[in-house]
N, C-alpha and C positions, 0 to 999 in steps of 0.2 A: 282728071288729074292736071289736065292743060289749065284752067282754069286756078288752079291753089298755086300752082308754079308762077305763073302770070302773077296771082297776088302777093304772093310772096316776093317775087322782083321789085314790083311797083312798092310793097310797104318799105324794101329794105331800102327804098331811095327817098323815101321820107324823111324829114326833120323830126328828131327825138327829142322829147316826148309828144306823141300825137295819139289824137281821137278822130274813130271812125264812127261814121254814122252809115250803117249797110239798108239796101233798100228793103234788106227783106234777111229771115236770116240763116237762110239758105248763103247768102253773098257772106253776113257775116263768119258763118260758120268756114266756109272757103277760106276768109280775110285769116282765122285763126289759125287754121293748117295751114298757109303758106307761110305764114308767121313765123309759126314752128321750124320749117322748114328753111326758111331765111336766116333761123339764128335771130329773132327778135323774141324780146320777154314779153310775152302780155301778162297781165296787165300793166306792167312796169316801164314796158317802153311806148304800148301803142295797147288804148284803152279800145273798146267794138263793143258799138252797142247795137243791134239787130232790131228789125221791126218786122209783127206778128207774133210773138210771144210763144215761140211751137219750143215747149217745155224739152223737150223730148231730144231734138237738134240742140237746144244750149246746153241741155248736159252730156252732150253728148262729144263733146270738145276736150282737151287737154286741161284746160281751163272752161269753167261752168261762163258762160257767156249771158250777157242782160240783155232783157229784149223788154221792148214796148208795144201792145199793141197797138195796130189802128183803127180807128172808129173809121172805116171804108164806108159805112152805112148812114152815117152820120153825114161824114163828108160828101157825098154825093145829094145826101138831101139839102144841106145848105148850099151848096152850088144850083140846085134847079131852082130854091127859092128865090138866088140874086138871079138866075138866069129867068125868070119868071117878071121880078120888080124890073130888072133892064128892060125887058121887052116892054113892059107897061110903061118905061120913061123916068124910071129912078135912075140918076147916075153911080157909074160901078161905084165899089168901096173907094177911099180915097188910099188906104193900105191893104196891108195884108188881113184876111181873114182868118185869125186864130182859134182851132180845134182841139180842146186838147186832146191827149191820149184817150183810148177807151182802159176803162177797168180790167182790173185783169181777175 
């Protein structure tokens, strides 16, 4: 419960209209009962979108919450590939390396 209080302090001291990107959506799902609790609208004043896709936890909210999953398996395989080419002597990316979501 510390935790949703917590978030709920920190959201209500935000700039409205704002979007949250949670790491996971366990954080999201917290972000939206403090929410609640703060006296904030979602999705009207403060948009949460969650990452993992766990059906279950987004509707399990006041408001049905979006979630994205991640390609965890993916992402790790293209990191050993550059960490692979690095060690052989390819210099790293010159950006960022974009993954997108995995399917849901």
């Amino acid at each position: 419960m510390f935790l949703v209080v917590a978030a709920g302090k920190w959201l209500a001291e935000l700039p409205k209209p704002v979007a949250l990107l949670a790491a996971n959506d366990v954080f999201a799902h917290f972000a939206a009962v403090g929410a609640v609790i703060a006296g904030i609208a979602v999705p009207e004043e403060i948009a949460i979108l969650g990452v993992d896709n766990d059906t279950v936890l987004c509707q399990s909210t006041h408001v049905p919450l979006s979630s994205v999953a991640a390609p965890a398996r993916r992402i790790g395989w293209v990191a050993a590939e550059l960490l692979d080419k690095m060690i052989a002597g390819t210099p790293s990316p010159s950006g960022p390396v974009l993954i997108p979501p995995a399917p849901s």
